[in-house]
C-alpha positions as CSV (number, residue, x, y, z in Angstrom):
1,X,196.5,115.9,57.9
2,X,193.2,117.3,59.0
3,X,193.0,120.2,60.7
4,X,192.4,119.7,64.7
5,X,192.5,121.6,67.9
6,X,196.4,120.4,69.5
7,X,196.3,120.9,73.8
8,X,199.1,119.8,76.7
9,X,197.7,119.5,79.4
10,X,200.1,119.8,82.7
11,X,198.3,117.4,84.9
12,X,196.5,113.8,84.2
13,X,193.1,115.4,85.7
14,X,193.4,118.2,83.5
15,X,194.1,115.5,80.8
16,X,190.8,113.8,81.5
17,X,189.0,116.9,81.6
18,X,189.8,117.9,77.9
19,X,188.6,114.2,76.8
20,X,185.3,114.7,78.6
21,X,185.2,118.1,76.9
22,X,186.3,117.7,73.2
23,X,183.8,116.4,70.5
24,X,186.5,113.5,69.3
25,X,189.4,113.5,71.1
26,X,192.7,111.0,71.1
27,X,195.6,110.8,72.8
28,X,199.0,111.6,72.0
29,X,201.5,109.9,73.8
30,X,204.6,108.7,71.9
31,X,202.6,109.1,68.4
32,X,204.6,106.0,66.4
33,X,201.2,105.1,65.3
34,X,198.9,108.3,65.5
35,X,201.4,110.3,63.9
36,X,201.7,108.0,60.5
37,X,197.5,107.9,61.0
38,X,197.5,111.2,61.1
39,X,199.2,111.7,57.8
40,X,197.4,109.3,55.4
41,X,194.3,110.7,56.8
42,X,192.6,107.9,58.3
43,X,192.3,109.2,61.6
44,X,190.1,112.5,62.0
45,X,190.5,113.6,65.8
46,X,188.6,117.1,66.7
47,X,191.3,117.2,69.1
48,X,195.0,116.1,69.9
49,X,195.8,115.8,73.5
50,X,199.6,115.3,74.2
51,X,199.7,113.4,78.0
52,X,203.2,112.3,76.5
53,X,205.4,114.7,78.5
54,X,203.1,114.1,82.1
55,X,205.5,113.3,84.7
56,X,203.4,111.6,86.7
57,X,203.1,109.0,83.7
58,X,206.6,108.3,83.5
59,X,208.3,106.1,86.0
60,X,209.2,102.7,87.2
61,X,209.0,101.2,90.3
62,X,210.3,98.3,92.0
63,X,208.0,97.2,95.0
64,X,207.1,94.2,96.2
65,X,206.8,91.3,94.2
66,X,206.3,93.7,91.1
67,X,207.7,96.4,88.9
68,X,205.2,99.5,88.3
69,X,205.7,101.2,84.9
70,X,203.7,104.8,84.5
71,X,201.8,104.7,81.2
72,X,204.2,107.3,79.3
73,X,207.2,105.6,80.2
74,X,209.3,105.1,76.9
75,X,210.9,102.0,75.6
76,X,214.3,103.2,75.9
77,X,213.7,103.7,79.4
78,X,212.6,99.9,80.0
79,X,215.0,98.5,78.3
80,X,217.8,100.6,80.4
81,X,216.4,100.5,84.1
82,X,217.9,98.9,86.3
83,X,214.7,97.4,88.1
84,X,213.5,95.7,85.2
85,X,216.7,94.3,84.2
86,X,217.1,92.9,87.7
87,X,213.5,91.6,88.5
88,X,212.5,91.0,84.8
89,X,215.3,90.8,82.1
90,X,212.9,89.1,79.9
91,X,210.6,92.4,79.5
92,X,213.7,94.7,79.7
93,X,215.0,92.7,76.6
94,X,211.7,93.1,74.8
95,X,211.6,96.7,75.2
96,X,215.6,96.4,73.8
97,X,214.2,94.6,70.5
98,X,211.0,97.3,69.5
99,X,211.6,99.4,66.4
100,X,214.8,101.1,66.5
101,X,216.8,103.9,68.4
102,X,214.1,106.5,67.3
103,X,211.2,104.8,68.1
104,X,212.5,103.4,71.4
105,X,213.2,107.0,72.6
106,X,209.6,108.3,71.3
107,X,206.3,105.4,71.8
108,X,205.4,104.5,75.6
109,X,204.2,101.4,76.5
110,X,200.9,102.6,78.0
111,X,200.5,103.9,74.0
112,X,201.6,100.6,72.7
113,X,199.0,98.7,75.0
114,X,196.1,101.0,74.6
115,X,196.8,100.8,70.5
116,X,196.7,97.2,70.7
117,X,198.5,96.7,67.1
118,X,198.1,93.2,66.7
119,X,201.8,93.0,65.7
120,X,203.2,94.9,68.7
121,X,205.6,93.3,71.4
122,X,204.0,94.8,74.9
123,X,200.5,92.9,74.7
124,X,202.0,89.6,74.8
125,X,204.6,90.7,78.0
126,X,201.6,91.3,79.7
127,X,199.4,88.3,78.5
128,X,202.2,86.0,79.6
129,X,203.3,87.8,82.8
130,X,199.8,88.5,84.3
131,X,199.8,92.1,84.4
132,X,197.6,94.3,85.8
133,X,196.6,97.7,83.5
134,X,195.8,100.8,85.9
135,X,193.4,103.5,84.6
136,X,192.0,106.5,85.3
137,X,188.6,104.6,86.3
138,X,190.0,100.8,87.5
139,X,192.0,97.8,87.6
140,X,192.0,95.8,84.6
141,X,193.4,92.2,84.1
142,X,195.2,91.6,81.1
143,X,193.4,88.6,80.3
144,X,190.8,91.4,80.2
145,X,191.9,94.3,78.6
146,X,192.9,93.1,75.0
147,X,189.9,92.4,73.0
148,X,190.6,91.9,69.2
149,X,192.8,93.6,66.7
150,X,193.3,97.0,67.6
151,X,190.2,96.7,70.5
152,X,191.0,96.8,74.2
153,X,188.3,97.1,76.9
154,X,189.3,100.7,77.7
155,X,186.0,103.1,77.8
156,X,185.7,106.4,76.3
157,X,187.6,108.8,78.6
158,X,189.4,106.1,80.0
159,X,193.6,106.7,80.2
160,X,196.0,103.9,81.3
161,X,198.2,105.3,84.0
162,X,200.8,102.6,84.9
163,X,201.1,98.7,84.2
164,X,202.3,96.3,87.1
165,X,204.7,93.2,86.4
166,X,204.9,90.4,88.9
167,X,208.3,89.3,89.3
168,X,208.5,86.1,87.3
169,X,210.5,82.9,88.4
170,X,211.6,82.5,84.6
171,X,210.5,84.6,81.3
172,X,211.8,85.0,77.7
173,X,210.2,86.6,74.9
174,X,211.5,85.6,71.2
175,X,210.4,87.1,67.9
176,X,210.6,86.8,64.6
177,X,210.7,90.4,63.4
178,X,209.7,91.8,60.1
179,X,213.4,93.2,58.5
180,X,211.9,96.2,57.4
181,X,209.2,97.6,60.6
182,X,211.1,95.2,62.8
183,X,207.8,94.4,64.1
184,X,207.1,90.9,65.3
185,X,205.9,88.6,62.4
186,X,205.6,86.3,65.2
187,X,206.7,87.0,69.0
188,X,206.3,84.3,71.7
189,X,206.4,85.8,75.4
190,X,206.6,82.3,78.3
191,X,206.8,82.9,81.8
192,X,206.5,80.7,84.7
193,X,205.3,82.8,88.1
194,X,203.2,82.3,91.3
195,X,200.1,82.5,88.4
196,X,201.2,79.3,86.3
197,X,202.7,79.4,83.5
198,X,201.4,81.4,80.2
199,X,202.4,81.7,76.9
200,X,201.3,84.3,74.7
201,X,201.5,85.3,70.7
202,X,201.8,88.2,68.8
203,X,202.4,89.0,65.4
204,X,200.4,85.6,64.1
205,X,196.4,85.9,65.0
206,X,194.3,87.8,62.8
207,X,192.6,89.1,66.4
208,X,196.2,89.9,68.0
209,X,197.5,88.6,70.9
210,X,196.5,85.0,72.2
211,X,197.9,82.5,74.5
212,X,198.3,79.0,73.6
213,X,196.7,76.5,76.5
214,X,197.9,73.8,75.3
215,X,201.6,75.0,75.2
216,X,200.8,76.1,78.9
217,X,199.6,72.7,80.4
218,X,203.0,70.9,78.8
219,X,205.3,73.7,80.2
220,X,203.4,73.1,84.0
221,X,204.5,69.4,83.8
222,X,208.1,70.0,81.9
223,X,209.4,72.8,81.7
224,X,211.8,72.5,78.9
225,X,211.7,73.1,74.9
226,X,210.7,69.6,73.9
227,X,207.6,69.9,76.1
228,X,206.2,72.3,73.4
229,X,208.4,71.3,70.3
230,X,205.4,68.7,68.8
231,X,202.3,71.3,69.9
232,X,201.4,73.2,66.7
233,X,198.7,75.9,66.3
234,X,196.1,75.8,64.0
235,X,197.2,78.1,60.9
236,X,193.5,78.7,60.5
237,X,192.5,82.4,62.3
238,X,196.5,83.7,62.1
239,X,197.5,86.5,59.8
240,X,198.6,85.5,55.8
241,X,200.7,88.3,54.3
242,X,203.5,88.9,51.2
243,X,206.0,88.3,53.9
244,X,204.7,84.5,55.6
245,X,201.2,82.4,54.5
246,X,199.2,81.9,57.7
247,X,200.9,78.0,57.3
248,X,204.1,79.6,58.0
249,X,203.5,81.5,60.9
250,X,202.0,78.4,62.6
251,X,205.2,76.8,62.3
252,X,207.3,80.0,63.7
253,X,204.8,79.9,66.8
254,X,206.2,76.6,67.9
255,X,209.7,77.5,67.1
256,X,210.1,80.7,68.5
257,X,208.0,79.4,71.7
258,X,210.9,76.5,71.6
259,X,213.9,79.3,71.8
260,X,212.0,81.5,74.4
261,X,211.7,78.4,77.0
262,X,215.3,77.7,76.4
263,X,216.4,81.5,76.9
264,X,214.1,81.6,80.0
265,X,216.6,78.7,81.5
C-alpha cells in the first residue's frame, strides 16, 4: 500500500468535514473493495476516512410503505432483520446470497451502492424496487444515481446516509454467481409495486446495471415467466470474459429473469 493519513471520525458531520479538508480523500466503510485496491496499489488516497463504525449509519427502519436502511448497515444485518424479511424477502434474500460469511459481516450496502461494481447485487435491488438514495446534500432517484461502470452521480464530498425500499407487492432477485467471487455473472432483480413493474441486470452490461423495458411492458400485461421467456437482450454492450462470451450472458438474462418472476409468485 501507499502510505496515507487513516482518521475515525465519531460523528457524520465530522465525517464530512475531513472530506472537505483532505487533499484526496475516500471513504472506508466495509473496505471489500478499497481494501484489495489498496493493496495492488491502484488506489492512492491522501487520506482514509473510516465512517464504517458511525452509528447513525447503521440501522433499519420499517415505516410506512418503506424500509429505511442507514448507509453502513452490513449485509449480514439485511439479510437477518426482521423488517426486511417481512416487507421485502426478496432484498433480505439478496443480501443472504453476497460473498460469504466474512464479507457479509464486513461491506455495507451504502459501500456497495456508492462503488457501483458493475457485478454487485445492491444496484439492481434498487433499480428494480425504485429506491430512493439519501445523502449528505439530497435525494437521489435510483434511476439517477448509477451512471456507468463504477460511476454514480454522487459529487465530491457527497456521503450516502440511508437507502429507502417501497414495500413491493411481489419481488425476487435470481443470479447466476461466479463459483469463485460468488459475484453475480448475471443477477436479475423484478418487482411489481405502486411504480410498475421493473426489471433490472447486473453482472452482464459492460456499463453495469440496466433495466430491460421490454421485459417490463410484458410483465405489466402478464405477469408470469412465459411473458418474458421469448424476450432476449442484445449480447452486443454485455460483458465477455474466461468464464461466459457476451452471447452467453444474453441467454442467462432471460433465464434467470424467468426463475425470479416465478420465485416472486
Amino acid at each position: 500500500m501507499y502510505q496515507f493519513n487513516y482518521a475515525r471520525p465519531k460523528t457524520l458531520a465530522e465525517a464530512e468535514a475531513m472530506l472537505a479538508q483532505a487533499d484526496d480523500p475516500k471513504l472506508l466503510a466495509g473496505g471489500q473493495t478499497l481494501i484489495p485496491t489498496l493493496k495492488q496499489r491502484l488506489a492512492m488516497p491522501s487520506d482514509l476516512i473510516d465512517i464504517g463504525s458511525l452509528k447513525e449509519l447503521a440501522f433499519i427502519r420499517a415505516e410506512g410503505d418503506a424500509v429505511m436502511i442507514g448507509a453502513a448497515t452490513k449485509h449480514a444485518t439485511v439479510a437477518q432483520s426482521a423488517d426486511v424479511k417481512r416487507h421485502n424477502p426478496a432484498l433480505a434474500s439478496l443480501a443472504e446470497g453476497i460473498g460469504d460469511p466474512a464479507v457479509r459481516h464486513m461491506g455495507t450496502i451504502g459501500g456497495s451502492i456508492a462503488n457501483n461494481d458493475p457485478a454487485s447485487d445492491y444496484p439492481a435491488a434498487c433499480l428494480a424496487l425504485d429506491a430512493k438514495i439519501h445523502t449528505t446534500k439530497r435525494l437521489i432517484e435510483a434511476d439517477e444515481f448509477f451512471k456507468g461502470m463504477f460511476e454514480t452521480a454522487l459529487q465530491d464530498g457527497e456521503i450516502v446516509k440511508e437507502i429507502t425500499f417501497p414495500h413491493p407487492e411481489k419481488a425476487a432477485y435470481m443470479k447466476f454467481p461466479n463459483p469463485a467471487s460468488r459475484y453475480a455473472m448475471v443477477g436479475v432483480f423484478v418487482a411489481r409495486g405502486p411504480w410498475g413493474v421493473r426489471v433490472a441486470v447486473t453482472g452482464a452490461g459492460q456499463n453495469g446495471v440496466f433495466r430491460v423495458r421490454e421485459m417490463e411492458d410484458a410483465l405489466n400485461k402478464n405477469w408470469s415467466p412465459d411473458a418474458v421467456a421469448a424476450i432476449k437482450v442484445p449480447a452486443k454492450g454485455l460483458n465477455a470474459d474466461l468464464h461466459g462470451t457476451a452471447e452467453y450472458r444474453a441467454h442467462l438474462v432471460t433465464v434467470m429473469a424467468k426463475r425470479a418472476v416465478a420465485a416472486a409468485g
